[in-house]
C-alpha positions as CSV (number, residue, x, y, z in Angstrom):
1,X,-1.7,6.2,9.7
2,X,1.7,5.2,8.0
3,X,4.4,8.0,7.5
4,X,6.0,7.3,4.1
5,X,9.1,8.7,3.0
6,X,9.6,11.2,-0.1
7,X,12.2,8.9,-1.7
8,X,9.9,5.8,-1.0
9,X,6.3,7.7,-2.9
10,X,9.1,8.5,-5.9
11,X,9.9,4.6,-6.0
12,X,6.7,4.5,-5.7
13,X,5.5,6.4,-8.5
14,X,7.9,4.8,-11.0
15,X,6.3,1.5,-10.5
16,X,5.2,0.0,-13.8
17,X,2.0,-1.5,-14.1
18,X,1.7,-4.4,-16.4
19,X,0.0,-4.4,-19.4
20,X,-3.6,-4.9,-19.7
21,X,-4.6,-4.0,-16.2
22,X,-7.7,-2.1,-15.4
23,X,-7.2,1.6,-15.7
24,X,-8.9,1.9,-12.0
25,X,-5.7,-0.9,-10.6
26,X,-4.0,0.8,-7.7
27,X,-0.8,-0.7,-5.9
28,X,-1.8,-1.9,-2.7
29,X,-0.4,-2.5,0.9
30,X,-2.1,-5.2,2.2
31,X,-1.9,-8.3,4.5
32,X,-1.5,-11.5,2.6
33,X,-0.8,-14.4,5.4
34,X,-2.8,-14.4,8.3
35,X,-1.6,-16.8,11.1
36,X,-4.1,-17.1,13.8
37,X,-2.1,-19.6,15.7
38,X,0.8,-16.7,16.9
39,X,-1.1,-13.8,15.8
40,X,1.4,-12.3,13.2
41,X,0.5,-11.7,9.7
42,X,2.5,-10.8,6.6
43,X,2.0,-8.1,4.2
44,X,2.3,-7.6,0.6
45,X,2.8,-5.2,-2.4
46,X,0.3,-6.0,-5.1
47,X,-2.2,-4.2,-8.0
48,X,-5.8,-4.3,-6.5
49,X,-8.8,-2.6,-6.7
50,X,-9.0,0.8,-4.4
51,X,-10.9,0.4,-1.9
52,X,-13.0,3.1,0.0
53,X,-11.2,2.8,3.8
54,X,-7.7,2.8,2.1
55,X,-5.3,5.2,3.4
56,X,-3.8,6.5,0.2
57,X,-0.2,7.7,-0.4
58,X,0.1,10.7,-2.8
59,X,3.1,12.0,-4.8
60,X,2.8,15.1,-7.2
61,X,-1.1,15.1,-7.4
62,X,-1.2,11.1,-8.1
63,X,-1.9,8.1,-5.7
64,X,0.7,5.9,-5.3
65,X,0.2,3.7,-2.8
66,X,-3.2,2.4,-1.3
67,X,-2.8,0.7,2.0
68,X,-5.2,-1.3,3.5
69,X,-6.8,0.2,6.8
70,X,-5.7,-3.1,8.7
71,X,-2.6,-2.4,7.9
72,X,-2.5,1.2,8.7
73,X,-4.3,1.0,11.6
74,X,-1.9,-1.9,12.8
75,X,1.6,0.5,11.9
76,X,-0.2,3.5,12.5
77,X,3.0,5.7,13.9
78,X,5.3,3.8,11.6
79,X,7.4,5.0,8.5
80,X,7.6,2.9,5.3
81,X,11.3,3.5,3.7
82,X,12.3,1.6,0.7
């Protein structure tokens, strides 16, 4: 599980979606580069669709952040500042 900090989930929760997205779009923490051949892999912000094995990042009763359990499970013991 990722730690994130209370200023980061207040960045977070000023995030403006764009217009027209799905009501059910989240913002998501998820790997977005996968290179096999030195077995690093880079992550991304983006709106998704929740998914049920997020780890989700909450900030006055709303989710902020969903991250993907790769990604979680990979940093688990980490701290996300912004």
């Amino acid at each position: 599980m990722i730690t994130v900090t209370e200023k980061a989930k207040v960045l977070l929760k000023n995030v403006e979606y764009p217009q027209g997205v799905p009501e059910d779009t989240v913002l998501r923490l998820d790997p977005v580069v996968p290179r096999p051949e030195n077995g690093e892999a880079q992550i991304g912000m983006y709106f998704g669709e929740a998914r049920d094995d997020d780890q989700i990042v909450e900030h006055e009763e709303r989710d902020v952040l969903h991250i993907s359990w790769v990604v979680s499970d990979a940093l688990k013991g980490r701290t996300l500042h912004l």
